[in-house]
C-alpha positions in Angstrom: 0.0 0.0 0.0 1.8 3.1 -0.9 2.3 5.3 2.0 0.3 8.3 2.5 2.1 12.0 2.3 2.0 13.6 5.9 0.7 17.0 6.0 3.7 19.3 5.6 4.0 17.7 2.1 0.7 18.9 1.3 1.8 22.4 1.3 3.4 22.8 -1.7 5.9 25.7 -2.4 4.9 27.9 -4.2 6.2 28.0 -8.2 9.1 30.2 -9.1 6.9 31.8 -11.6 4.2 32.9 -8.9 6.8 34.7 -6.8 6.2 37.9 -9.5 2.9 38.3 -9.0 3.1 37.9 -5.4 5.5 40.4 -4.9 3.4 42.9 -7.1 0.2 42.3 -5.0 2.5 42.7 -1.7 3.6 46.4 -3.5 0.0 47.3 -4.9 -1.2 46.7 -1.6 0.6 48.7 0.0 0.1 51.3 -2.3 -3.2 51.1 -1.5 -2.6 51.5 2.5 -0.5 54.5 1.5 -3.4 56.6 -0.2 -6.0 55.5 2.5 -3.9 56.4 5.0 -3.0 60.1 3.6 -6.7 60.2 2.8 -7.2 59.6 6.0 -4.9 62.0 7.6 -6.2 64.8 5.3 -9.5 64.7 6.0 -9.1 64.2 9.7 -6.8 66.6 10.2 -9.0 68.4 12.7 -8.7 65.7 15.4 -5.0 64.9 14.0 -3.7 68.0 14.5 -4.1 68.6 18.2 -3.4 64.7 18.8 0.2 64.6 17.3 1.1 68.1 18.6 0.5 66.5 21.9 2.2 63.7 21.5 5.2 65.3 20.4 4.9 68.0 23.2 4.5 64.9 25.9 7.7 64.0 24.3 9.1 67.5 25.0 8.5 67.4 28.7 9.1 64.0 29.4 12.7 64.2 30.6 11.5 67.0 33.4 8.2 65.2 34.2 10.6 62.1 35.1 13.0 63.9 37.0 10.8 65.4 39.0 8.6 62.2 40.1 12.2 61.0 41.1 12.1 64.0 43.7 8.3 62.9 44.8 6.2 65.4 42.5 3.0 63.7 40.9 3.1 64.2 37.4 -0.4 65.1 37.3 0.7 68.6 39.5 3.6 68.7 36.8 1.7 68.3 33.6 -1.3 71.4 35.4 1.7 73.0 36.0 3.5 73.0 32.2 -0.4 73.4 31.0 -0.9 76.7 33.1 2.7 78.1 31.7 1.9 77.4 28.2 -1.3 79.3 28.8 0.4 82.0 31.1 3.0 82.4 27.8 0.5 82.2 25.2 -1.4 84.9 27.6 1.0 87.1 27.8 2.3 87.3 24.2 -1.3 88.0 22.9 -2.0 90.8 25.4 1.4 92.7 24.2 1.0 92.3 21.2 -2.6 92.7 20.2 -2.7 95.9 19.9 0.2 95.9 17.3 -1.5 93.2 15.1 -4.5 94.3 15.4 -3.4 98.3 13.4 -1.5 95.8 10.7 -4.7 93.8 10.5 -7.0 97.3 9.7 -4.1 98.5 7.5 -4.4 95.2 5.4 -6.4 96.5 2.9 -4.6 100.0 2.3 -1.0 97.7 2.3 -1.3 96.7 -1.2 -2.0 100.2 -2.8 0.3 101.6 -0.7 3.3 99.1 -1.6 1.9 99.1 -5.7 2.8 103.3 -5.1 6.4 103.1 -3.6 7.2 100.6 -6.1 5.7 102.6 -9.5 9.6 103.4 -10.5 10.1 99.6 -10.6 6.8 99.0 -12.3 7.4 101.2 -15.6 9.5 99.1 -17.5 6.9 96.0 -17.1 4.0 98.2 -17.7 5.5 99.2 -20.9 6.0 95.7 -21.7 2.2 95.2 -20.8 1.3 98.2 -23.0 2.8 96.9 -25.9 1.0 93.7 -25.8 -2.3 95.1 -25.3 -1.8 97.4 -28.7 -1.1 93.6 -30.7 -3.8 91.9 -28.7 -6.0 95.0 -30.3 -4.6 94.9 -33.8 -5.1 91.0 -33.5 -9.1 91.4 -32.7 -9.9 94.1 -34.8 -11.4 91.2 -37.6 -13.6 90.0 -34.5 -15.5 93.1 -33.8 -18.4 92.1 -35.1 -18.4 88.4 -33.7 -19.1 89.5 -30.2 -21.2 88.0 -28.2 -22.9 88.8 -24.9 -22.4 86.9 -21.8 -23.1 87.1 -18.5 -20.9 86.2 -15.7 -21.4 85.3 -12.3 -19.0 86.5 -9.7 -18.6 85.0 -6.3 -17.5 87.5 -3.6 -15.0 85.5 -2.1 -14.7 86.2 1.9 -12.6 89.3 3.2 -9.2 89.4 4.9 -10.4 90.0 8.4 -13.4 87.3 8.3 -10.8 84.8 7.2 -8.5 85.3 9.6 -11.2 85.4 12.8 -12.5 82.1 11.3 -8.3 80.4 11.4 -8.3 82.2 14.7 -11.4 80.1 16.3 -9.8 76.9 14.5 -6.7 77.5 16.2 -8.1 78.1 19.4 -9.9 75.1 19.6 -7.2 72.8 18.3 -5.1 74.5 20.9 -7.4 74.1 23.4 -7.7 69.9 22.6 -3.7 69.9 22.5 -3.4 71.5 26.1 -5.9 69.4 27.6 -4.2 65.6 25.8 -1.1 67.2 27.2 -2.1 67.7 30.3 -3.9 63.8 30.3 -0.6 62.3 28.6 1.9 63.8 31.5 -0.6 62.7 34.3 -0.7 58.9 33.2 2.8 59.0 32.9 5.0 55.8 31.8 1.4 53.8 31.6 1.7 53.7 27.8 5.2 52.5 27.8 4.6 50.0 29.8 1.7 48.6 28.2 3.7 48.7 25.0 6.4 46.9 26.9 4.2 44.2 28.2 2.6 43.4 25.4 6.1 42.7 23.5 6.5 38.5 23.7 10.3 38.1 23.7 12.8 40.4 25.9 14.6 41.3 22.9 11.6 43.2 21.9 10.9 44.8 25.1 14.4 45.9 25.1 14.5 47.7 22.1 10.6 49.2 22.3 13.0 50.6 25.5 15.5 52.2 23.9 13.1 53.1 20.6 11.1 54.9 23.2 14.2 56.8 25.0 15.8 57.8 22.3 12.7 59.2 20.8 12.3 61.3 24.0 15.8 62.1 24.0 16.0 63.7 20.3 12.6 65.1 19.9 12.8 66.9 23.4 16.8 68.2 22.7 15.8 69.4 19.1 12.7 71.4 20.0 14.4 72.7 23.7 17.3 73.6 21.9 15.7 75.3 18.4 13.4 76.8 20.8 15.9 79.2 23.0 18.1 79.2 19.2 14.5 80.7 17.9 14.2 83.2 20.8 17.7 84.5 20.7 17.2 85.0 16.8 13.8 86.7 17.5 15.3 89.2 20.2 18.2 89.6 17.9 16.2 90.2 14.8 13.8 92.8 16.8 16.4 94.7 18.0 17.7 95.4 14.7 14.5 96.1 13.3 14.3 98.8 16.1 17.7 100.1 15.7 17.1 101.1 12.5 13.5 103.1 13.4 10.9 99.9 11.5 7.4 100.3 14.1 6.3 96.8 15.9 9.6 95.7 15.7 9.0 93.4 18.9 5.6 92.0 16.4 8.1 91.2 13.9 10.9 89.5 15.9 8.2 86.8 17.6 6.8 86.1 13.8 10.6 85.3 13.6 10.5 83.3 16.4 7.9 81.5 15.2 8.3 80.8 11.7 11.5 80.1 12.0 9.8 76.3 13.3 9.4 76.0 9.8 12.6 75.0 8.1 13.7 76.9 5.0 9.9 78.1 4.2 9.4 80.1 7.2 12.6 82.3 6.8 11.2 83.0 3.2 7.6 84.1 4.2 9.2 86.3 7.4 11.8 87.9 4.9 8.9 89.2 2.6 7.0 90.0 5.2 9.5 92.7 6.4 10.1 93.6 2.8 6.7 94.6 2.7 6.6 96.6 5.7 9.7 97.9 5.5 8.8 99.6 1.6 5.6 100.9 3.0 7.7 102.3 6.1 10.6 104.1 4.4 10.5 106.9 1.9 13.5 105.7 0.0 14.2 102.2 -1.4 17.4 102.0 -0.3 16.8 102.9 3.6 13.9 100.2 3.1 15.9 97.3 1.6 18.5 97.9 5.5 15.2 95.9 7.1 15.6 92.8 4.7 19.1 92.3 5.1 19.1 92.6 8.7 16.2 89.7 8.7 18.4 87.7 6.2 21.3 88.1 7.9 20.6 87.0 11.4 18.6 83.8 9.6 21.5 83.0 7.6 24.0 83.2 10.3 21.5 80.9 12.5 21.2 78.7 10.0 24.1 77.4 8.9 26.6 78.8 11.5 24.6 78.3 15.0 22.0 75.8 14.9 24.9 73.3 13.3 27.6 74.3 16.1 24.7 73.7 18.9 22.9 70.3 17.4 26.0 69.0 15.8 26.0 65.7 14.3 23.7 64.1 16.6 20.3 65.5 14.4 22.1 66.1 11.6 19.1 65.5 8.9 19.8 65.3 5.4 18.4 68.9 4.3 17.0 67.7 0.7 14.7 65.6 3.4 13.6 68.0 5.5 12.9 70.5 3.1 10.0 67.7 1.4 8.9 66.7 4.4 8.1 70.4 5.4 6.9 71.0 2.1 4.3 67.7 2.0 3.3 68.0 6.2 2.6 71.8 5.1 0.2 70.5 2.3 -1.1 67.8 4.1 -2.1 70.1 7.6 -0.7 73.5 6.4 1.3 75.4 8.6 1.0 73.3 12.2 1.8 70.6 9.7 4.9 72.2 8.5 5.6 73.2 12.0 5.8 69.6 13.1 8.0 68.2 10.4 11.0 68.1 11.7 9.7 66.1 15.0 7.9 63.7 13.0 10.9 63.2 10.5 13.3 62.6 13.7 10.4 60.0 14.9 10.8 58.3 12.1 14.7 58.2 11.8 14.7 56.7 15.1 11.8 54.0 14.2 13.7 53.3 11.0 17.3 53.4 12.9 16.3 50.8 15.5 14.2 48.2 13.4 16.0 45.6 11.6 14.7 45.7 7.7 14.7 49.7 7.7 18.3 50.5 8.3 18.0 52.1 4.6 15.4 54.4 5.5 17.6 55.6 8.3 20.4 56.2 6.3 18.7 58.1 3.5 17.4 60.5 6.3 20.8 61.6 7.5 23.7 63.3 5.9 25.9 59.7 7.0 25.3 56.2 7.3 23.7 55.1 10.4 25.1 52.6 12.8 23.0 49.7 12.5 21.5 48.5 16.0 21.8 45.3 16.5 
């Protein structure tokens, strides 16, 4: 009687031919997860927002809310007490500098005539261009005068300046207002979450690294952000005073929308620098007292830039800048500016990820400007 096959013989390989078309539905597949999950992220970005900006700010305070339960603090009075600062900060800002944004914000409309006036010498040469191609477009439809025909267009009145920017406003102060109170929740439950991670690893090899995953993201995401922040403040106090120095109004307004932008790698440099171009040719009589504003801005973000922040971060965050400027580019389409805001962090969460999990090693090392010591 011939013998019967036992039952791991039943499970035949699979034919060199198949292996293709496997590995295209494996790639197609995740493809697919991809989109959905950008989809996803781009129409949720209300609840996002707020929930990843806490996350990363948990991140930020970690280090002190650890110390401190060391010396017997709960870290429920520490995360009320890092909530009430941030408010207390926020506060603060807002009441000294209302009353400046609030003149730029009725001047808004009158800016652009204004700015279209100082810069008429500039303009003649392109509206002489302009007038020249009007006289061909003439010449060209003189045939087509009698082929008119009468339509009627509809016109939308898009929104105005101020409504816009009191409807951002009330989205920002509720996101804010979600992100302070998962803040304040995270801190309080302290190292639950890691633990529960922990715990639910099988092997202690796992548990080990989820460990050191989970430090080191701690570690980089709350040194970058400490460390760009007081770089950011310095740059905003220096950039102010210069701005004073040299007689341009609101010159503290314009040194914290240094401070801020600057957050945003590369892009937020750019939008601060025409900012004070525009104010400072609508300022100054003369173009060449207004252009002293601009290269004071320019300068103090180039010398932070490549001189400063490098010296301070060194090698240890050293992200491949081709990288960061795409990532800041697609979080700021994805969630606009808090998106572009929170690039950086995100990108140095995923170095680490990639840095730490065997199979990813090559993401790591495209991230940073060189190769990655594999963890074993």
């Amino acid at each position: 009687m011939p013998e019967q096959p036992s039952a791991p013989d039943l499970i035949a390989e699979p034919h060199p031919s198949n292996r293709p078309h496997a590995r295209f539905v494996t790639v197609a597949l995740a493809g697919v997860l991809l989109l959905a999950t950008l989809y996803t992220l781009y129409f949720a970005s209300e609840f996002a927002i707020p929930v990843v900006a806490a996350v990363i700010l948990s991140l930020v305070f970690s280090p002190l809310v650890r110390s401190l339960s060391r010396r017997g603090v709960p870290s429920t009075l520490t995360g009320g007490l890092i909530v009430l600062s941030i408010i207390g900060a926020l506060s603060a800002g807002i009441y000294q500098l209302s009353d400046s944004a609030t003149q730029w914000l009725n001047r808004a409309p009158s800016v652009l005539s204004q700015l279209d006036y100082k810069l008429r010498e500039l303009k003649r040469p392109v509206q002489k261009v302009q007038e020249a191609t009007d006289q061909v477009e003439k010449l060209a439809n003189v045939g087509n005068e009698g082929k008119k025909t009468s339509s009627q267009n509809v016109v939308v009145k898009p929104a105005g300046i101020l409504e816009q920017i009191f409807g951002t406003m009330r989205t920002v102060l509720v996101q804010l207002s979600v992100t302070l109170v998962l803040l304040f929740f995270l801190i309080g439950s302290g190292d639950i979450f890691k633990m529960k991670l922990v715990t639910a690893m099988a092997r202690y090899s796992d548990k080990k690294r989820t460990i050191c995953i989970w430090r080191d993201v701690e570690s980089n995401v709350s040194v970058y952000i400490l460390t760009i922040t007081v770089i950011n403040i310095c740059l905003g106090l220096t950039i102010a005073g210069g701005l004073y120095a040299i007689g341009l109004p609101n010159a503290l307004l314009w040194g914290t929308m240094a401070v801020l932008l600057n957050f945003i790698p590369y892009l937020g440099a750019l939008v601060g620098l025409a900012v004070v171009t525009v104010v400072s040719i609508i300022t100054f009589d003369s173009l060449g007292t207004a252009i002293i504003a601009p290269l004071i801005y320019a300068g103090c973000n180039l010398i932070e830039s490549q001189l400063v922040t490098p010296s301070i971060l060194g090698r240890r965050l050293a992200l491949n800048p081709v990288v960061v400027f795409i990532s800041v580019i697609f979080w700021g389409w994805l969630w606009g500016m808090p998106g572009a805001m929170m690039a950086v962090p995100l990108l140095i969460i995923v170095h680490v990820l990639c840095s730490n999990i065997p199979g990813l090693y090559f993401i790591s090392d495209l991230l940073t400007l060189e190769p990655q010591t594999r963890a074993e």
